[in-house]
C-alpha positions, -999 to 999 in steps of 0.1 A, spaced: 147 -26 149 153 -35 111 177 -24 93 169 -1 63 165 -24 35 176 -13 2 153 -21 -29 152 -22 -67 120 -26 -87 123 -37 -121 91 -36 -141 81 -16 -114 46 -4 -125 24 12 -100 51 4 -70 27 -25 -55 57 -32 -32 67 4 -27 31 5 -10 34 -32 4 67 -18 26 52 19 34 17 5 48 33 -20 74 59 10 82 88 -13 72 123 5 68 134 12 32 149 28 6 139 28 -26 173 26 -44 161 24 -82 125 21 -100 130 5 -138 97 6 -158 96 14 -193 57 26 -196 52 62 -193 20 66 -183 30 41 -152 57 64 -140 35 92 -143 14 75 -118 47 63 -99 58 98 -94 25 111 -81 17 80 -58 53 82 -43 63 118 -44 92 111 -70 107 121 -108 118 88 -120 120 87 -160 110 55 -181 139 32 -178 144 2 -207 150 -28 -191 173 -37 -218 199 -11 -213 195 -10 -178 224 -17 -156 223 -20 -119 240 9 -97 273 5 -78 256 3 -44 244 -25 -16 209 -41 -28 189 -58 -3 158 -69 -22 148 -72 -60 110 -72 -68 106 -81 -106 68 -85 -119 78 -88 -157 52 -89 -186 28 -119 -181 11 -113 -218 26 -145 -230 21 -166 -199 -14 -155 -196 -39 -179 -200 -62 -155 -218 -33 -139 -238 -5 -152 -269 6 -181 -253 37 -178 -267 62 -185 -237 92 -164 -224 118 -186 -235 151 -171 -228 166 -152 -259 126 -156 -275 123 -118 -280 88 -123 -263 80 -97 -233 75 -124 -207 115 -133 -219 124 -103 -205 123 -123 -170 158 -131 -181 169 -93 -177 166 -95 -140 189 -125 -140 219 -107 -160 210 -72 -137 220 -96 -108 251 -108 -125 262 -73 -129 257 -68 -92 294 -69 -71 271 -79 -42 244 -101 -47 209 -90 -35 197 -111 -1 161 -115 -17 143 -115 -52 110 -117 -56 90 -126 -86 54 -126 -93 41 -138 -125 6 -153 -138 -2 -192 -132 3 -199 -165 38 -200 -163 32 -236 -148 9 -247 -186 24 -275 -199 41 -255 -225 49 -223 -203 70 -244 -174 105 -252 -192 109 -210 -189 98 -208 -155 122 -238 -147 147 -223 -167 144 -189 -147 148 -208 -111 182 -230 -124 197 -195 -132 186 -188 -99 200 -215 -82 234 -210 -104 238 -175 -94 234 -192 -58 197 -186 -51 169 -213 -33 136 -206 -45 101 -215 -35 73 -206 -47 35 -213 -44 3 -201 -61 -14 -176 -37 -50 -162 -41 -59 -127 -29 -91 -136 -15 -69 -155 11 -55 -122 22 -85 -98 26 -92 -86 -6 -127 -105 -27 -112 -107 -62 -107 -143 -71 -69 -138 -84 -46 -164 -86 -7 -154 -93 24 -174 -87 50 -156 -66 88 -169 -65 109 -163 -28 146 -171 -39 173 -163 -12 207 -160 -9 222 -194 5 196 -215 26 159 -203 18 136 -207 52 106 -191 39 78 -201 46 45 -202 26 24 -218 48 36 -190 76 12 -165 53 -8 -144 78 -41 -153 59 -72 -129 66 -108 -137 61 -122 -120 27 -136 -85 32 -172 -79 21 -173 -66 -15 -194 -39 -7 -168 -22 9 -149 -20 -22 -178 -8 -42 -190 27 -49 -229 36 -39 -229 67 -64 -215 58 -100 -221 73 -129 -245 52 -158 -210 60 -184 -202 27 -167 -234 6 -174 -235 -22 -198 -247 -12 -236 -233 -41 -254 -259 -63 -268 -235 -93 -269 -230 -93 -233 -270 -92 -227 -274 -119 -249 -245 -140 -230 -263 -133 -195 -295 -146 -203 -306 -181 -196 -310 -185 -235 -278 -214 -243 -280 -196 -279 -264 -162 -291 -239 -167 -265 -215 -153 -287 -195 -128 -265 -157 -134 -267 -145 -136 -234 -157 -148 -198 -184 -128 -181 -202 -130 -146 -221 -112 -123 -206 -101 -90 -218 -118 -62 -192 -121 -29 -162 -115 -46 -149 -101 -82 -126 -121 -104 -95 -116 -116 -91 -80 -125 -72 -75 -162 -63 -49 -185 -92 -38 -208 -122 -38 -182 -147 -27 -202 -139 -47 -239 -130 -80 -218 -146 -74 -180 -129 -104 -169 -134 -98 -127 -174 -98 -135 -204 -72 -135 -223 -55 -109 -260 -63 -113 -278 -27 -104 -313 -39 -109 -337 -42 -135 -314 -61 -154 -294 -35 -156 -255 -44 -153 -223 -21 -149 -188 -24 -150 -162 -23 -127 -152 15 -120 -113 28 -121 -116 32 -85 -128 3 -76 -102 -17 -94 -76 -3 -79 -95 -10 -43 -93 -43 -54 -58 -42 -61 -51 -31 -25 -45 4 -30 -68 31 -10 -88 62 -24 -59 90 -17 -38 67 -40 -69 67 -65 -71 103 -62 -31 111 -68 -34 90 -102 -68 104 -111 -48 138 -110 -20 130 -134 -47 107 -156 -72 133 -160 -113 120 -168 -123 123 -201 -159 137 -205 -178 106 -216 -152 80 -214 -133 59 -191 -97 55 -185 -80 26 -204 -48 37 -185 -58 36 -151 -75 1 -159 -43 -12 -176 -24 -4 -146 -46 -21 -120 -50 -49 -141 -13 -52 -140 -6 -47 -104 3 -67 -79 -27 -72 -53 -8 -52 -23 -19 -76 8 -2 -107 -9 29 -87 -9 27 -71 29 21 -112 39 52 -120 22 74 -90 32 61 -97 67 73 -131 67 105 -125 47 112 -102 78 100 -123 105 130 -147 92 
């Protein structure tokens, strides 16, 4: 039997891991939840039965009690491929710097935490990104961490959206994780993440997208990437409908649709009584999607990746 593991989330968001320990039924306590946006801790709350208030990072300090296992997804924005590009050097005042918090929350600890786990965007590895991420695993290694870490794509653990993160295991002493250990699971079908019945406030008006999709090479002069769905999405961001960046679903008659809320969040591992919990705290707006509940997908953590890895953290 395992023993109750104690576990702080800092940029917690949705609780991807709070949902990556409840599915496999793995013991745990929840010991602190540190995420600044409201709107996510409205969602928290409702998902996980809780009254957590928005916490600043910043000001944060840790409490005076045994912590087992740090989960830190900080701000990607300016590691992101697609976003500023401007790095999350240490001191930089950028979001991704805020990385850097989690490192002097763990100096404040009296007892260090056994595990922390980090999951980030690839881009941290870009030519110019890397001396931060490098940067981030010598603290780690000072405050007496060894840290691996790999690039891992959720369509290698069930889920068909083509998204690539990079996701740090650093451990107390002598690391023995192991990445190739995964428990890998062929890709679902993704049919069985789409809905049959959706509504046409979700099908394609602009012009600029029609004009991208054609076979004409001119007027290609949509800003962004854009495909059709065929076996898989792509990788799911924050603005689904301005930049639908994990693709369109081609409904006939060259007729195209976006990506519902519901869906996303499928696609992000969670399942339709989650959906429904947020959908009741994030009401529908006649006429209009939810920029909130597609921000917060976009900036989840696919929740299979992080059941492999607890699993095999625990196996260990």
């Amino acid at each position: 039997m395992i023993n109750e593991i104690n576990v702080l989330e800092l940029f917690g968001g949705i609780g991807a891991v709070r949902k990556a320990f409840i599915r496999p039924k793995i013991p745990h306590r929840i010991v602190d939840y540190v995420e600044v946006d409201k709107n996510c801790v409205k969602s928290y709350n409702a998902l996980y039965d809780c009254d957590f208030k928005p916490q600043d990072i910043v000001k944060y300090h840790p409490p005076n009690e045994r912590i087992d296992f740090v989960m830190h997804g900080s701000p990607c924005q300016d590691f992101s491929r697609s976003g500023l590009k401007r790095g999350g050097e240490k001191g930089s005042g950028t979001r991704s710097s805020l990385l850097f918090e989690t490192i002097r929350i763990i100096e404040e600890m009296k007892e260090k935490p056994k595990v922390v786990l980090w999951e980030n965007v690839r881009g941290v590895l870009d030519k110019n990104m890397r001396a931060s991420f490098f940067h981030y695993l010598k603290e780690m290694e000072k405050l007496g961490y060894e840290s691996k870490y790999r690039i891992l794509n959720a369509m290698d653990f069930g889920i068909p959206q083509k998204r690539k993160r990079i996701f740090v295991v650093s451990i107390l002493g002598q690391n023995d994780f192991d990445f190739e250990s995964l428990g890998k699971v062929e890709t679902r079908n993704i049919a069985d993440f789409l809905e049959t019945d959706v509504s046409d406030l979700y099908e394609v008006r602009q012009k600029s997208m029609f004009r991208y999709l054609s076979d004409n090479p001119k007027n290609k002069n949509f800003k962004g990437r854009l495909k059709v769905i065929d076996k898989y999405a792509y990788t799911i961001s924050t603005k689904q409908v301005r930049v639908p960046n994990s693709g369109l679903v081609d409904i006939g008659n060259g007729k195209y649709r976006y990506l519902t809320e519901r869906e996303c969040l499928r696609l992000m591992g969670f399942d339709d009584e989650d959906f429904d919990k947020m959908r009741a705290v994030h009401p529908k707006k006649q006429g209009k999607t939810s920029s909130i509940l597609y921000k917060q997908a976009g900036n989840s953590i696919v929740v299979n990746v992080l059941e492999a890895i607890l699993n095999e953290i625990i196996r260990r």
